[in-house]
C-alpha positions as CSV (number, residue, x, y, z in Angstrom):
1,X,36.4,-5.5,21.4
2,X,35.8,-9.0,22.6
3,X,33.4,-8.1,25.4
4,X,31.5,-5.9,23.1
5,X,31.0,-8.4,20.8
6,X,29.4,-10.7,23.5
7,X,26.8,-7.5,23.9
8,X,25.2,-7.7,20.1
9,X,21.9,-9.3,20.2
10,X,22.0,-10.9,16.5
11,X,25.3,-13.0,18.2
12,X,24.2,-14.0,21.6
13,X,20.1,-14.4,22.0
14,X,18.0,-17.1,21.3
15,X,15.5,-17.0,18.4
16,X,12.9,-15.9,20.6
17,X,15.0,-13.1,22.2
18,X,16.1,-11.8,18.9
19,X,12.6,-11.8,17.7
20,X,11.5,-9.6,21.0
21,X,14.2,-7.4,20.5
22,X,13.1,-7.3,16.7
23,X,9.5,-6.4,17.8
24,X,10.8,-3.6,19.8
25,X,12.4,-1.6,16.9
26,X,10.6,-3.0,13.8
27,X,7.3,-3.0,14.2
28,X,5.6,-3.8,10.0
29,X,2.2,-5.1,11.6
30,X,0.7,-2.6,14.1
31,X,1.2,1.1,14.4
32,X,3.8,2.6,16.5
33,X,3.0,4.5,19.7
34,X,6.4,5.0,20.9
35,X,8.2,8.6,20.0
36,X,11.1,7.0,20.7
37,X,10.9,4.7,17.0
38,X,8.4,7.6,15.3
39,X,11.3,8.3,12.7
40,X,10.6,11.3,10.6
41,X,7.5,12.6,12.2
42,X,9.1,14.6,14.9
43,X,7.9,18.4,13.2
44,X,3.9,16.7,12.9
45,X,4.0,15.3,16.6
46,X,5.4,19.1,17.7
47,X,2.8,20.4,15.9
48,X,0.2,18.9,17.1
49,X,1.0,19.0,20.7
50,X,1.4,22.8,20.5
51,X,-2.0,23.1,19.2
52,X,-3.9,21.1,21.4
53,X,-2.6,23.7,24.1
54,X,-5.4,25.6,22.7
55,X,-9.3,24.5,24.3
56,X,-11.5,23.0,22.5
57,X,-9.7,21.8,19.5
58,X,-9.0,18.7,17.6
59,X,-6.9,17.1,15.3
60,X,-7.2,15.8,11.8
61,X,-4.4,13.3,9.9
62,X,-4.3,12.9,6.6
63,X,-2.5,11.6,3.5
64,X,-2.2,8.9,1.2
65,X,-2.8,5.1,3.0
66,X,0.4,3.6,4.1
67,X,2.2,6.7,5.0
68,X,1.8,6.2,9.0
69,X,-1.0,8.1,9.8
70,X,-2.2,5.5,12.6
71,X,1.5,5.2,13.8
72,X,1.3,9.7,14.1
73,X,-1.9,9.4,15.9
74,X,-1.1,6.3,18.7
75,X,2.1,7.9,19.0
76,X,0.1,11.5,19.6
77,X,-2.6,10.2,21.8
78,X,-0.3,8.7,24.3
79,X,2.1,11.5,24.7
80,X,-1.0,14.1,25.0
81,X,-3.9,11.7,26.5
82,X,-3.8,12.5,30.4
83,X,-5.9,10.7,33.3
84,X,-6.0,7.5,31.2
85,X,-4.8,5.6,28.0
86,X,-6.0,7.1,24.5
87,X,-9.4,5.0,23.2
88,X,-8.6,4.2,19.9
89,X,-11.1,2.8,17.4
90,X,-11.2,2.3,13.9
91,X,-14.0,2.3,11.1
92,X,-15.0,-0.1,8.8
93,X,-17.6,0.3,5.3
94,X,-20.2,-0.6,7.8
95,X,-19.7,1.6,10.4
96,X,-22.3,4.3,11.2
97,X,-22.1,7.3,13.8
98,X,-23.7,5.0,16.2
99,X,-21.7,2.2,16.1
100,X,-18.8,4.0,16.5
101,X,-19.9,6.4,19.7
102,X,-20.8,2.4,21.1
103,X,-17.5,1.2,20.3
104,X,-16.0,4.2,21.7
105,X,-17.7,3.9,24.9
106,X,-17.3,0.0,25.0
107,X,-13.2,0.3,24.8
108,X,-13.5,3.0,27.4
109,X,-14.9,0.6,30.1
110,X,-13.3,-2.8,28.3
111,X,-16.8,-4.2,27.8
112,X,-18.9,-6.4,25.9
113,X,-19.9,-5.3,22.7
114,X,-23.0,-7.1,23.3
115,X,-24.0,-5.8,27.1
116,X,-26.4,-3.0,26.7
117,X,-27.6,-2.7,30.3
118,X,-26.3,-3.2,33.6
119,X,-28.3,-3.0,36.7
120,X,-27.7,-2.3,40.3
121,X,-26.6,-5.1,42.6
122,X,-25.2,-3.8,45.1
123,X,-25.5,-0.6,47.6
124,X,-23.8,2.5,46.2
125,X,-23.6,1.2,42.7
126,X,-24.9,3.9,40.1
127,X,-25.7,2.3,36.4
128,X,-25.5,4.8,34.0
129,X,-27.9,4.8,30.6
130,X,-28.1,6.9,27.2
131,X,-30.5,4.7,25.0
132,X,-28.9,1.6,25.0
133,X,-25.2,2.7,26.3
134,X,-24.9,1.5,29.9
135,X,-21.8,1.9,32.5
136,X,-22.0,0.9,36.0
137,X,-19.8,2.9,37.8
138,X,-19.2,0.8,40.5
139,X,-19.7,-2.6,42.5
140,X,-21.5,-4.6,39.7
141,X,-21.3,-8.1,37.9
142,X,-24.4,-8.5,36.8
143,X,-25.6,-7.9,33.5
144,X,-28.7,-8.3,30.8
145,X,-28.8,-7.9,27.8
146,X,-30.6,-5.2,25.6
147,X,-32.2,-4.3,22.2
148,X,-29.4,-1.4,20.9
149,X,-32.0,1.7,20.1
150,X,-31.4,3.5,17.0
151,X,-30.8,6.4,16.2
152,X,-28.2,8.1,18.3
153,X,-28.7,12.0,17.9
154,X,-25.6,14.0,18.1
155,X,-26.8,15.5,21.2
156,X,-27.0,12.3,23.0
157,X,-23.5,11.3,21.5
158,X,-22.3,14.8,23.3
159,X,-23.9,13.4,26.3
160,X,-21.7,10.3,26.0
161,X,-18.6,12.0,25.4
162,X,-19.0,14.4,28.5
163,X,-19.8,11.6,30.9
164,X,-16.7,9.3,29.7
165,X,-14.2,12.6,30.1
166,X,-15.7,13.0,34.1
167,X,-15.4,9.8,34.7
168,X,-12.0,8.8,33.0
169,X,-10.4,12.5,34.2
170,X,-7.7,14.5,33.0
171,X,-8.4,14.9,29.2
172,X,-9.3,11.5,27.7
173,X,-8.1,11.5,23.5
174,X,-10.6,9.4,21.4
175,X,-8.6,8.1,18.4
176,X,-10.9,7.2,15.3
177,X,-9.3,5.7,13.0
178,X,-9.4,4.8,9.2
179,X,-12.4,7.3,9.2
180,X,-11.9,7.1,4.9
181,X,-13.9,3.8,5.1
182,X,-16.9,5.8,5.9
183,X,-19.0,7.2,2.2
184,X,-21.9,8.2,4.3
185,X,-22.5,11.9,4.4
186,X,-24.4,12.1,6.6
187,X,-22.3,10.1,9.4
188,X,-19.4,12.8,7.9
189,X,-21.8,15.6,9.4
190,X,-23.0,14.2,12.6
191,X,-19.2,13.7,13.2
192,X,-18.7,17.4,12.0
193,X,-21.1,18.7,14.5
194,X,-20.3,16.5,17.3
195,X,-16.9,17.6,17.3
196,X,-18.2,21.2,16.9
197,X,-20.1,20.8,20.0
198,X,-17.8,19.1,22.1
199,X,-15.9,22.0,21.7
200,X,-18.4,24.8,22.1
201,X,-19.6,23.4,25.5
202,X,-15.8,23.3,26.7
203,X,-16.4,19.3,27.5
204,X,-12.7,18.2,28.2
205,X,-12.1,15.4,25.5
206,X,-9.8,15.4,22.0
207,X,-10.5,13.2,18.8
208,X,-8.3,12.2,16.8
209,X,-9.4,11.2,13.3
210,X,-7.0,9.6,10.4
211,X,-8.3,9.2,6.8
212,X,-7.0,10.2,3.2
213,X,-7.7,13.3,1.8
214,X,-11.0,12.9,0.2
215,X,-12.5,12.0,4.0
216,X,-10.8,15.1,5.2
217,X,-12.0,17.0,2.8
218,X,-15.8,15.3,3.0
219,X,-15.4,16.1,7.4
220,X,-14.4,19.8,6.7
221,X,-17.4,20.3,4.2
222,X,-20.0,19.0,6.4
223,X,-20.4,21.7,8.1
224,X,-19.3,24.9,7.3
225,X,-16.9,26.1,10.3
226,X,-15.6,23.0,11.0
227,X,-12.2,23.8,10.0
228,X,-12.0,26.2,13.0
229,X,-12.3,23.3,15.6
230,X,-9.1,21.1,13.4
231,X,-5.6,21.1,13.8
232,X,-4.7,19.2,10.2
233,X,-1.9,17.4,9.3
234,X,-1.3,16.8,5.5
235,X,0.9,13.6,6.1
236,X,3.4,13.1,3.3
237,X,5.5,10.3,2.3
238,X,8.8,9.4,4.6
239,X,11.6,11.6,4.5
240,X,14.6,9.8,3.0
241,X,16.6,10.7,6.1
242,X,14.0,9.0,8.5
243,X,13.9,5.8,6.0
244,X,17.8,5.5,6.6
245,X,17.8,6.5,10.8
246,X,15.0,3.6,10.7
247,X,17.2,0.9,9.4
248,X,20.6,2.3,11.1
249,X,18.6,2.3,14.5
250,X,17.6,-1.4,14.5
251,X,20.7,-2.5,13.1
252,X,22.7,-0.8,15.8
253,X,20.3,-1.9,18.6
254,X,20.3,-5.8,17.4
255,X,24.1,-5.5,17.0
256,X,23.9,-6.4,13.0
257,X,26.5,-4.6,11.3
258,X,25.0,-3.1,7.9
259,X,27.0,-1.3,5.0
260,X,25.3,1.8,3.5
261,X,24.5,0.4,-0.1
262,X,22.0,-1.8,1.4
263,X,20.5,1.1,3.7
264,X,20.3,3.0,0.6
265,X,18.7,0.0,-1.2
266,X,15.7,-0.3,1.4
267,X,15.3,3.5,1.6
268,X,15.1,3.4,-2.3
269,X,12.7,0.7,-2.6
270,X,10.2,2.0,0.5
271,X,9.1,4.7,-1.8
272,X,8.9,6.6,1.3
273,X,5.9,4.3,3.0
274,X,7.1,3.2,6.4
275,X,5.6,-0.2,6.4
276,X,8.0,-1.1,3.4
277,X,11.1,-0.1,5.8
278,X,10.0,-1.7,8.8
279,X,9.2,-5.0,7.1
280,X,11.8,-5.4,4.7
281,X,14.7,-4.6,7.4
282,X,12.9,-7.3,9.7
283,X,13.1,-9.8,6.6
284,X,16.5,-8.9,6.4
285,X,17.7,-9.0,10.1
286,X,16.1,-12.5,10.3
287,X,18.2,-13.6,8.0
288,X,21.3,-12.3,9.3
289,X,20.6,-13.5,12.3
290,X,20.0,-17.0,11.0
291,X,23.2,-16.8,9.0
292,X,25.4,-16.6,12.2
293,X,27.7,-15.1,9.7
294,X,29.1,-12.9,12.8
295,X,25.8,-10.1,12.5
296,X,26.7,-8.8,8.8
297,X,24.4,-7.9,6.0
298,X,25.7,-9.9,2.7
299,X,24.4,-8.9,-0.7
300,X,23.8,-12.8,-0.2
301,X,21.4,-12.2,2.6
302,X,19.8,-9.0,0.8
303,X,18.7,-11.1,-2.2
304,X,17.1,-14.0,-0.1
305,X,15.3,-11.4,2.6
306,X,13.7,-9.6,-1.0
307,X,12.3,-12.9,-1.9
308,X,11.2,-13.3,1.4
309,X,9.6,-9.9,1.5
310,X,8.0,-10.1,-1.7
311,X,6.4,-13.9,-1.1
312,X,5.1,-12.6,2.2
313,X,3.7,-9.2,1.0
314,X,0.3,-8.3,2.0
315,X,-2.0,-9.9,-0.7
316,X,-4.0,-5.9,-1.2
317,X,-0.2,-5.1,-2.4
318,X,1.1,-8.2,-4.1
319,X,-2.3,-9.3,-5.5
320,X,-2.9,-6.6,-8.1
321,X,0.6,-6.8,-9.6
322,X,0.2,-10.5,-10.1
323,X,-2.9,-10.2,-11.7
324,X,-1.5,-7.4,-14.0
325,X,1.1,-9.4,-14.8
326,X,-0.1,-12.7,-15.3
327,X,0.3,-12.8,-18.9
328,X,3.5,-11.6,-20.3
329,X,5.0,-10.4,-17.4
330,X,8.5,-9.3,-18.7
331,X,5.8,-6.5,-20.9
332,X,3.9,-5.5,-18.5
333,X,6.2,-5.4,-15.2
334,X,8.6,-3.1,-17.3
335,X,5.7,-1.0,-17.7
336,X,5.1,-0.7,-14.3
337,X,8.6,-0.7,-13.1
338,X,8.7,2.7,-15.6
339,X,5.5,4.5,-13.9
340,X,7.3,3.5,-10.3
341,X,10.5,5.5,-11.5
342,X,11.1,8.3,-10.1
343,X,9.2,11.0,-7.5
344,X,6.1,12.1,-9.3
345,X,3.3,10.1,-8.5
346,X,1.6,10.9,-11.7
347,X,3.6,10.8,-15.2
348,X,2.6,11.6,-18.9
349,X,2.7,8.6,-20.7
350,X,5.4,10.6,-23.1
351,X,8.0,10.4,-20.0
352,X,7.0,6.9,-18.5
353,X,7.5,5.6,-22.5
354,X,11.1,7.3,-21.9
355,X,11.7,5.5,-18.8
356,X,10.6,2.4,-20.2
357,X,13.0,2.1,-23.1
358,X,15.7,2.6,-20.8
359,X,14.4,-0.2,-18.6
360,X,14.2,-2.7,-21.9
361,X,17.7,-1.1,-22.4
362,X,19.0,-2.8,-19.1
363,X,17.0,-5.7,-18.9
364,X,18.7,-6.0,-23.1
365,X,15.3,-6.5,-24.6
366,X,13.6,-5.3,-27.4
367,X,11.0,-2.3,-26.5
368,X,7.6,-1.8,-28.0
369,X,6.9,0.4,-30.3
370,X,4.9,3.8,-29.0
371,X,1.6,2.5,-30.1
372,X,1.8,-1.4,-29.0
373,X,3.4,0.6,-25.3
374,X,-0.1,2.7,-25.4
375,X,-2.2,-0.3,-26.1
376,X,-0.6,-2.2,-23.1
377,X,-0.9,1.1,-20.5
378,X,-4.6,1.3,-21.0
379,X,-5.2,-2.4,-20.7
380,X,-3.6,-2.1,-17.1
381,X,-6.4,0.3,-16.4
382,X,-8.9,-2.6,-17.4
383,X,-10.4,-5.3,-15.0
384,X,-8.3,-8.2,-16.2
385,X,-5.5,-6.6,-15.0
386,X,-6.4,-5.2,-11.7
387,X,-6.8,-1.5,-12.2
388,X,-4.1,-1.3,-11.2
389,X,-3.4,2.0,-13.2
390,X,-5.4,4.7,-13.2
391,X,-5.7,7.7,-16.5
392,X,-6.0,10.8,-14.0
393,X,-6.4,12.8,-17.8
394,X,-5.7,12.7,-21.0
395,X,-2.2,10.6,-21.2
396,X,-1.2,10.8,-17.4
397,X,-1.5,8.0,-15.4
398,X,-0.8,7.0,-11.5
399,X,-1.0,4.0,-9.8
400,X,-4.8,3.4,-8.3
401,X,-3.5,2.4,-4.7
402,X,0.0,4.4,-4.1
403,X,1.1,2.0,-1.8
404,X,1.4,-0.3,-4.6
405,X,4.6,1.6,-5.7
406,X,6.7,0.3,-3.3
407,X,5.9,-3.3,-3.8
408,X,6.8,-2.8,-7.8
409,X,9.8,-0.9,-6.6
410,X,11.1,-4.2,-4.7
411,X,10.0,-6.5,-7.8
412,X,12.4,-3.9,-10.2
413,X,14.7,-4.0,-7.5
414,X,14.5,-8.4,-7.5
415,X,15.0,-8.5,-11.8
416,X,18.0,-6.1,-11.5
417,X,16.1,-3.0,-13.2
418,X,17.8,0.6,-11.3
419,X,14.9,3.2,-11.0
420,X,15.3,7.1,-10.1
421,X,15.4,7.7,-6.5
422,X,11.3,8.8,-5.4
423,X,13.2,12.2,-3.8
424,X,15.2,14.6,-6.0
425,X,17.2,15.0,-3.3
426,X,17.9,11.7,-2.2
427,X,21.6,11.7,-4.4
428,X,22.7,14.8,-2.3
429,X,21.2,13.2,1.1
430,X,23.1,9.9,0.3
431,X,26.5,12.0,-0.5
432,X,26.2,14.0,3.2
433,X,25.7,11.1,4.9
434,X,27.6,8.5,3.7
435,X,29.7,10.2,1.4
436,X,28.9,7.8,-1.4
């Protein structure tokens, strides 16, 4: 037993051991790529490796932001990418088809975004050209810069894409990410037919694209067979099982020993968004390790890694419940603590007023009456208070940005307040696993 103590990273690495080892199984910042840490996703990966077996077609992730869609993608490129590393770029509100065929082609050949031409220098160099895009293929450091021409045309984007899959080999996978960011439609259709002719003119390349599912929806309308050339993947929220095997995994590998309330505690407040997981077990685990307590979770150690979690929270998550809350908080959170009960993203303002009494109940306050709890719902779809609800029809509401769910979830979870598990299943799960 002694000698396997001395193995448990939490009791024998320095800080910035335990925080590489950390890295290696949490990972809240930057997607995964790694199959071996894509928890829950195993069916989707599966999926869309069998169906690239098939010529010519490509693949399209979607679901609600936060869910892992980047993490599914990375982790899909890599495995099925073949002759070289996936080239993965991602969109932003300013992005045009262009700009993103450039950026594509830059990352392919680790350029300068601002090089535009390279000439020849040397004997048996060949610089390569398509208005504005320039490789040189060999031999060459000098360079000169040059005007960007606009427009691109599909067919010259086509052009691009069948010179970067000869000259990479194998079957280069071009990852575009966060394609929601685009509103143009007309950038949605060249990207439409571009894939549509990659495909009918058997150039050996994959995309990948990731957005919610209004973008997926916008790509497959632009042009009318384009769903024959996608492979889609409606991504869901994570699987309770997945959220637990997540937490188990880098406890066991950092040597912290971790009872199953607490796993169940993380898994509840996640609301089934990875990032929640990943960063709330690393908050955790810091602590633990900076407890030198031995490597145990204490309900001690849970309470002060929630604080941490919250204080450091991504301000797009944190900011819009502080702002709705702002003036009298206790009203307001238990509002939203009642709208993040449960598994239903959307709720009739009959049920969440249900919920909400039995949260006063708890927190042994008095509740509102119905029409003062009405008054205060629609103010949080105002401006004052974020929008940070939305009225999806009359007298059901959701949260704008889903994500948000999970950060209320760990401020109900900070004040004491118990909410309904976000599965139905999740009491059954918890009984077969842990026999709680």
């Amino acid at each position: 037993m002694e000698k396997l103590e001395t193995l448990r990273a939490v009791l024998t690495q320095t800080q910035q051991e335990f925080g590489r080892a950390l890295s290696r199984v949490l990972s809240p910042a930057q997607p995964l790529q790694s199959e071996e840490y894509l928890k829950g996703r195993a069916d989707q990966l599966h999926g869309i490796e069998k169906a690239l077996y098939a010529p010519g077609r490509h693949v399209l992730i979607h679901g609600l932001r936060g869910v892992g869609k980047s993490s599914l993608a990375q982790t899909a490129a890599f495995k099925i990418a073949k002759g070289h590393d996936p080239i993965i770029v991602s969109c932003d509100p300013n992005s045009t088809f262009k700009s993103i065929i450039k950026d594509i082609f830059d990352e392919a050949f680790g350029k300068d975004p601002r090089i535009a031409e390279e000439t020849k220098t040397k004997e048996g160099s060949a610089g390569l050209s398509f208005k504005g895009f320039s490789a040189l293929l060999k031999g060459s450091n000098t360079q000169k810069e040059k005007e960007i021409e606009e427009p691109l045309s599909v067919n010259d984007a086509v052009r691009v894409i069948q010179f970067l899959a000869q000259e990479l080999g194998g079957k280069p996978v071009f990852v575009v990410d966060e394609f929601d960011l685009i509103a143009s439609a007309d950038v949605q259709r060249d990207f439409a037919n571009l894939v549509k002719q990659v495909s009918d003119k058997h150039v050996e390349a994959c995309f990948i694209f990731c957005g919610i599912a209004e973008s997926a929806e916008a790509l497959m309308a632009a042009h009318g067979s384009a769903d024959r050339y996608f492979h889609a993947v409606d991504l869901g929220r994570l699987p309770w099982d997945a959220r637990i095997e997540i937490v188990e995994t880098a406890a066991e590998t950092l040597g912290i020993k971790i009872d199953k309330t607490t796993t169940y505690r993380i898994a509840m407040i996640c609301d089934g968004f990875p990032y929640y997981v990943h960063f709330i077990s690393e908050k955790l685990f810091w602590r633990v390790f900076e407890a030198q307590n031995g490597g145990a979770v204490t309900p001690e150690l849970f309470v002060q890694a929630m604080e941490d979690a919250a204080s450091a929270m991504d301000m797009k998550l944190r900011g819009p419940y502080e702002k709705a809350t702002q003036k009298y908080d206790d009203t307001y959170s238990a509002i939203l603590f009642s709208v993040a009960d449960g598994h239903e993203l959307k709720k009739r303002s009959a049920d969440i007023f249900e919920v909400y009494r039995r949260v006063m109940k708890g927190l042994h306050k008095e509740p509102m009456t119905r029409e003062q709890f009405n008054t205060r719902m629609n103010r949080l779809k105002s401006e004052p208070h974020g929008y940070i609800l939305t009225g999806t029809r009359q007298g059901w509401y959701e949260f704008t940005e889903k994500m948000i769910r999970g950060y209320v979830r760990l401020k109900a979870e900070q004040k004491g307040v118990d909410l309904s598990p976000d599965h139905p299943g999740a009491a059954s799960l918890m009984q077969h696993r842990f026999g709680a």
